[in-house]
ROSE-4610 file (N, C-alpha, C; in Angstrom, 1 decimal, always signed):
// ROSE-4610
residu = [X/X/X/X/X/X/X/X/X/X/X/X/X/X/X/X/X/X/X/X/X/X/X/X/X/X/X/X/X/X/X/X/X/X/X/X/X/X/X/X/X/X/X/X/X/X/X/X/X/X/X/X/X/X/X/X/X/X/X/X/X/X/X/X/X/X/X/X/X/X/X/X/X/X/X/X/X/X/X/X/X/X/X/X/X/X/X/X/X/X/X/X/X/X/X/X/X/X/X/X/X/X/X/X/X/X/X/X/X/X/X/X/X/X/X/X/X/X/X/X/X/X/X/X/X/X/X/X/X/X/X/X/X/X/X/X/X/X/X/X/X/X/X/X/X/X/X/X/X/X/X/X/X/X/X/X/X/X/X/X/X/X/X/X/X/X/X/X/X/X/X/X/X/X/X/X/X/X/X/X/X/X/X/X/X/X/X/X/X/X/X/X/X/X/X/X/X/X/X/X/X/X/X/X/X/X/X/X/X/X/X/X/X/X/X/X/X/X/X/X/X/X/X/X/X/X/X/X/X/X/X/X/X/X/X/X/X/X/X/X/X/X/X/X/X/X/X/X/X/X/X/X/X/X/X/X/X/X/X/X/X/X/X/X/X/X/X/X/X/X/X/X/X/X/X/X/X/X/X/X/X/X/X/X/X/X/X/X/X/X/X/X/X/X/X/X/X/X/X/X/X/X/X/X/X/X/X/X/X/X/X/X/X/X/X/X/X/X/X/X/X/X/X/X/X/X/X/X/X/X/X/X/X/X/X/X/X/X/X/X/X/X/X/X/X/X/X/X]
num = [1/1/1/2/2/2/3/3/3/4/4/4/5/5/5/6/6/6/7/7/7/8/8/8/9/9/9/10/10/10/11/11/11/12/12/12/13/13/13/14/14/14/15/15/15/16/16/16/17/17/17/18/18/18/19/19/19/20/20/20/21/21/21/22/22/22/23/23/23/24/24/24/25/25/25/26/26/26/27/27/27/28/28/28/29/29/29/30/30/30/31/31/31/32/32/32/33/33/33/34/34/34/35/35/35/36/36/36/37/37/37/38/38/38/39/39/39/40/40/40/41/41/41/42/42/42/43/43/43/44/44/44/45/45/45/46/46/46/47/47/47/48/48/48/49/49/49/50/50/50/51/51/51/52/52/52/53/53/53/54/54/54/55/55/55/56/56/56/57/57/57/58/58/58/59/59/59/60/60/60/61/61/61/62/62/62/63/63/63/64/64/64/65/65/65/66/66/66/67/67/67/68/68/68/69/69/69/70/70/70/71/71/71/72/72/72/73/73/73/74/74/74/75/75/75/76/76/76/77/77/77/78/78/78/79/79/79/80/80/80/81/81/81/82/82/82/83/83/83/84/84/84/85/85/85/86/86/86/87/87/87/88/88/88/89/89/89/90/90/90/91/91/91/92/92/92/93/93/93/94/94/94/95/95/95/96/96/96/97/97/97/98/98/98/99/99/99/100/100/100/101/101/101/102/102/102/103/103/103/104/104/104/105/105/105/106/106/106/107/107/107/108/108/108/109/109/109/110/110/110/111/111/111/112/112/112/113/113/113/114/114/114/115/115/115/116/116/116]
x = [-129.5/-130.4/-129.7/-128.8/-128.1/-127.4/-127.1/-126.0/-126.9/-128.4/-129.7/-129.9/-130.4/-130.5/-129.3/-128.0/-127.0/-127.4/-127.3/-126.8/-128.2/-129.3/-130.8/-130.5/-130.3/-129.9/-129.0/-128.2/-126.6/-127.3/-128.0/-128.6/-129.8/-130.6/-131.3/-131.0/-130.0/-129.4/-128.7/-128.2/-128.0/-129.0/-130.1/-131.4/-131.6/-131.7/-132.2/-131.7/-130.4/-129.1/-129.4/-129.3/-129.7/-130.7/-131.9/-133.0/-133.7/-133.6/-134.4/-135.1/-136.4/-137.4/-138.7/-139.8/-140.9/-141.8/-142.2/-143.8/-144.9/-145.7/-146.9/-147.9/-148.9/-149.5/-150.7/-152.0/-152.9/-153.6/-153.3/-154.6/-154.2/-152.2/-152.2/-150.8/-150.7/-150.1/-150.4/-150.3/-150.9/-149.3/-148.5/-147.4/-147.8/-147.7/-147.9/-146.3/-145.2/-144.6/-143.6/-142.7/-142.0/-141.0/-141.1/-140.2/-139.1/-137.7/-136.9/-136.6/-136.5/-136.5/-135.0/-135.1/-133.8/-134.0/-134.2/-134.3/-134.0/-134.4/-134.1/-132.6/-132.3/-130.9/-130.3/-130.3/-130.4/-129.9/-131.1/-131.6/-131.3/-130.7/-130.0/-128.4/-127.9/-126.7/-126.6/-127.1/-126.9/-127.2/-128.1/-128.6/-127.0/-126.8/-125.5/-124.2/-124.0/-122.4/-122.8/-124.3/-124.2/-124.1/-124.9/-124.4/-123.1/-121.8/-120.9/-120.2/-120.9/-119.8/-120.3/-121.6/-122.1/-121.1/-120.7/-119.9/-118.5/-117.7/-116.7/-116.3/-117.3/-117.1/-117.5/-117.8/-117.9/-116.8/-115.7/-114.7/-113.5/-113.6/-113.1/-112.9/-113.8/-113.8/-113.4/-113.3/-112.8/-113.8/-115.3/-116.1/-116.6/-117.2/-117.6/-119.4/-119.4/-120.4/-121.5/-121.4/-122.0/-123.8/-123.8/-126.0/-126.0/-125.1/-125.6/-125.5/-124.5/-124.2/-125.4/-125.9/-127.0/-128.2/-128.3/-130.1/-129.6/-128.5/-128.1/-128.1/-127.9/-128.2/-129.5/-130.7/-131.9/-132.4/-132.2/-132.8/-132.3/-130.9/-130.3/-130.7/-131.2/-131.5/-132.9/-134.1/-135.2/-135.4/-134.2/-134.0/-133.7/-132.2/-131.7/-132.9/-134.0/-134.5/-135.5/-136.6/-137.1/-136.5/-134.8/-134.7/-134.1/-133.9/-134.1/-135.0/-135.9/-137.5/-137.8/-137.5/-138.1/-137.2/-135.7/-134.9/-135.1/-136.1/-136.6/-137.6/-138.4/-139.6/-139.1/-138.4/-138.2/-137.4/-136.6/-136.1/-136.9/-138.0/-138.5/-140.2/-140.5/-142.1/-142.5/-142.6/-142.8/-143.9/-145.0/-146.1/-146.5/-147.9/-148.4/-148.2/-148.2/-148.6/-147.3/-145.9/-145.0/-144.3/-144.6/-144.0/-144.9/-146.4/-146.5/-146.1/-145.9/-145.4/-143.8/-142.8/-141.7/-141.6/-143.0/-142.9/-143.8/-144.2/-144.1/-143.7/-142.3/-141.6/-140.7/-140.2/-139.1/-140.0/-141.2/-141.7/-141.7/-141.6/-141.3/-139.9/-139.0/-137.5/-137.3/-138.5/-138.4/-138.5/-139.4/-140.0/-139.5/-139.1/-137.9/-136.5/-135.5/-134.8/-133.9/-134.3/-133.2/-133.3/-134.2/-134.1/-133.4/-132.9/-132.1/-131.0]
y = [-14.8/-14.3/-13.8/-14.2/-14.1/-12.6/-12.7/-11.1/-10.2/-10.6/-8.8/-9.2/-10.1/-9.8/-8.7/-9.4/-8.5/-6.9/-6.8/-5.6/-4.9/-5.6/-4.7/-4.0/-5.1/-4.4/-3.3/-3.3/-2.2/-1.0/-1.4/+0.1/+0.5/-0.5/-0.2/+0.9/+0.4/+0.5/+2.2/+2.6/+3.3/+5.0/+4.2/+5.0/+5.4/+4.9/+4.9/+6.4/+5.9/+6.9/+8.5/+8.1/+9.5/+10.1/+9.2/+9.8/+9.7/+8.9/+8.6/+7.3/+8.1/+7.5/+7.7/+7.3/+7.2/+7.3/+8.5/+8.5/+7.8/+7.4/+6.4/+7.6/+7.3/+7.8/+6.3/+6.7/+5.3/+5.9/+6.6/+6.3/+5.9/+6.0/+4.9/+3.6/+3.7/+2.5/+2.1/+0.8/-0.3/+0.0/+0.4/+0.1/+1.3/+1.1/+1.8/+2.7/+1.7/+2.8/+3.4/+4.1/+4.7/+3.9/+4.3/+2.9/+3.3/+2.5/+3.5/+3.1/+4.1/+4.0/+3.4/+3.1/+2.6/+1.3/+0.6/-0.9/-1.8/-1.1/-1.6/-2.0/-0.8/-0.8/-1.9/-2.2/-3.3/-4.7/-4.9/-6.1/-6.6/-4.6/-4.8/-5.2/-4.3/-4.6/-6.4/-7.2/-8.3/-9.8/-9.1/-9.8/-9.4/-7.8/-7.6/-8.7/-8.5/-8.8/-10.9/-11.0/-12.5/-12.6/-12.0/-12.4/-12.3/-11.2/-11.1/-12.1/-13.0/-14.3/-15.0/-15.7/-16.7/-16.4/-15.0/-14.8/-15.4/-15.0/-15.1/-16.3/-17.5/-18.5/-19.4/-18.9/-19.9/-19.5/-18.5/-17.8/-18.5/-19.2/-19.7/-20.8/-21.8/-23.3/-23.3/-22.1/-22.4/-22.5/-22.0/-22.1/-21.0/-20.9/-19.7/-19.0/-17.6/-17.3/-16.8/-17.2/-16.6/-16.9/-17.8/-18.5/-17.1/-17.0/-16.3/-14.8/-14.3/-12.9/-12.9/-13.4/-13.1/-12.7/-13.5/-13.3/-12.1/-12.0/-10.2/-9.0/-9.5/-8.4/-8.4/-9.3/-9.2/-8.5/-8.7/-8.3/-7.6/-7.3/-5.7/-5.0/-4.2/-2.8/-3.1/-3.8/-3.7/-3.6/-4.5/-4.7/-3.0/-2.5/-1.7/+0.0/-0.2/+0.5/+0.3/-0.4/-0.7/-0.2/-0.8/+0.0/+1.2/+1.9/+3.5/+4.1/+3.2/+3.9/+3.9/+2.8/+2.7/+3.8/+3.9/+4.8/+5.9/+6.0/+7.7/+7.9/+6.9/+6.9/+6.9/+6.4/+6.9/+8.3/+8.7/+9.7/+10.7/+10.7/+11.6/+11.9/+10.6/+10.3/+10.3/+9.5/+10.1/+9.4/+10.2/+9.9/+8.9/+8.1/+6.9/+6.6/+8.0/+7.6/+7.6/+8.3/+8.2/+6.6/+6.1/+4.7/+3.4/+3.9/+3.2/+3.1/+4.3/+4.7/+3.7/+4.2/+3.8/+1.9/+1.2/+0.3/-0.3/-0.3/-0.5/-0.2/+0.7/+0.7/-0.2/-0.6/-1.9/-3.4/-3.2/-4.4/-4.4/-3.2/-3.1/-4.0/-3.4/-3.9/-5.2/-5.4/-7.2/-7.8/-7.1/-7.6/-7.2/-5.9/-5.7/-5.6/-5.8/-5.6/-5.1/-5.3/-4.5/-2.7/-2.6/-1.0/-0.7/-1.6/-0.6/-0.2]
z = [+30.2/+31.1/+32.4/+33.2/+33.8/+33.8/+32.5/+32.3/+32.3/+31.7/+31.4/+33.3/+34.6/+35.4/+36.5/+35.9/+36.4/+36.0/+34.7/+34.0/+34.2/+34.4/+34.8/+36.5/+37.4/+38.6/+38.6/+38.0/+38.1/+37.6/+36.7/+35.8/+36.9/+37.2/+38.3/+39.2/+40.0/+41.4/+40.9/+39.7/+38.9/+39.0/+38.6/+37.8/+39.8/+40.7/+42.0/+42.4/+42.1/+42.9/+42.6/+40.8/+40.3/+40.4/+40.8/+40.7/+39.4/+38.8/+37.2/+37.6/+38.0/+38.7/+37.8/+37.6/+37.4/+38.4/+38.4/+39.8/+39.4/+40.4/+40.2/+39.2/+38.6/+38.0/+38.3/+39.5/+39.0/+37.8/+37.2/+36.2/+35.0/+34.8/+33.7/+34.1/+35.8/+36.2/+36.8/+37.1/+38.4/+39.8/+38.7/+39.9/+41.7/+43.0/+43.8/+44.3/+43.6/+44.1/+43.4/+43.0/+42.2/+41.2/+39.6/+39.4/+38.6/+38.6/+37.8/+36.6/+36.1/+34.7/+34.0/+32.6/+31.7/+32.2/+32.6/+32.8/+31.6/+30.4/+29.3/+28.6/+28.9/+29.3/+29.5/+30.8/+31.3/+30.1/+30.0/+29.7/+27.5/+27.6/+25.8/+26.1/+27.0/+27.1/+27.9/+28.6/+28.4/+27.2/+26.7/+25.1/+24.2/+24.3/+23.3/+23.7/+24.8/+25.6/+24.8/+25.2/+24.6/+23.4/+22.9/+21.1/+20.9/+21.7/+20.8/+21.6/+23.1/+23.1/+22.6/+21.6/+20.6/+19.5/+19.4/+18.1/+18.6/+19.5/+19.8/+19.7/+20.3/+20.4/+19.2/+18.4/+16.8/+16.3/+16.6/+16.2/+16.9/+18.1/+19.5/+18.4/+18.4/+17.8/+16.2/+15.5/+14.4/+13.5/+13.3/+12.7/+12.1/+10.9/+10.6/+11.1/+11.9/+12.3/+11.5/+10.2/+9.1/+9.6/+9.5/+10.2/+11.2/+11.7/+13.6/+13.1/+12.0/+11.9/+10.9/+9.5/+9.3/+9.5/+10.8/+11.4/+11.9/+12.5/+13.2/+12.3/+11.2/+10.2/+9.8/+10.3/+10.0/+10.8/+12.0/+13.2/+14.5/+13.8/+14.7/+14.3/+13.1/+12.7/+13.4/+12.8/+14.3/+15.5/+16.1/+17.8/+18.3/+17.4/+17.6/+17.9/+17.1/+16.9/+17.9/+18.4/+19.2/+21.0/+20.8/+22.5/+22.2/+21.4/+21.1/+21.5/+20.8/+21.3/+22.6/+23.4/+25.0/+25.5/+25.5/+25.8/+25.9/+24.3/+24.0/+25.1/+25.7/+26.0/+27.1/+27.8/+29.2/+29.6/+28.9/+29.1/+28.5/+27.6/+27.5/+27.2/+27.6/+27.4/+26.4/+25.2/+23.8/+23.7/+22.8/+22.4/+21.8/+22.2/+21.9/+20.4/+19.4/+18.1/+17.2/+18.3/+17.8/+17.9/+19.2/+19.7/+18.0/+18.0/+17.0/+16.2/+15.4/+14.0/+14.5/+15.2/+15.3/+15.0/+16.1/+16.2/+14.7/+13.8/+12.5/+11.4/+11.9/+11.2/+11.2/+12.7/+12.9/+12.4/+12.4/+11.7/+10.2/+9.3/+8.4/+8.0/+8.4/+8.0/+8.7/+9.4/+9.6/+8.0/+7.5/+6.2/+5.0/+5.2/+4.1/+4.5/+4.8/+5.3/+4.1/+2.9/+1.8/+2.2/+2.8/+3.2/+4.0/+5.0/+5.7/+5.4]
């Protein structure tokens, strides 16, 4: 939690500088003042940096990380695909029916995952 609050500010403080901003829009946000975008960012790169010290450290103690790299092979190719999509969606606004489609398809390969 710690590392996505770091690594959300930095990208934050980032997105500010450059100007990769989001304008208020009230009629499809509540927010009143400008907000910056990639935050997601953020908050993947400190989930990643942790998994690979959960990995490191079963690797540290002499154990094998097989339990922990499994569920990652279940649920990286969805995760992965999911912050593509917000990524896509901030950088380029993508359509309500595209984020759906997208987002049942990562629930898809929740359920099959022999496809990916």
């Amino acid at each position: 939690m710690v590392l996505s609050m770091v690594a959300t500010r930095y990208v934050r403080d980032i997105a500010v500088t450059r100007g990769w901003i989001r304008q208020t829009d009230r009629r499809h946000h509540t927010h009143t003042s400008p907000v910056p975008r990639l935050g997601g960012v953020g908050i993947f790169i400190g989930f990643v940096i942790s998994l690979a010290l959960l990995v490191t450290g079963y690797y540290i103690i002499g154990r094998n990380p097989v339990y922990i790299t499994g569920i990652l092979q279940r649920f990286g190719p969805p995760a992965v695909l999911i912050f593509f999509l917000g990524l896509a969606d901030d950088i380029f606004d993508v359509p309500a029916w595209v984020k759906f489609g997208t987002q049942i398809a990562a629930a898809l390969l929740m359920f099959f995952p022999a496809c990916a």
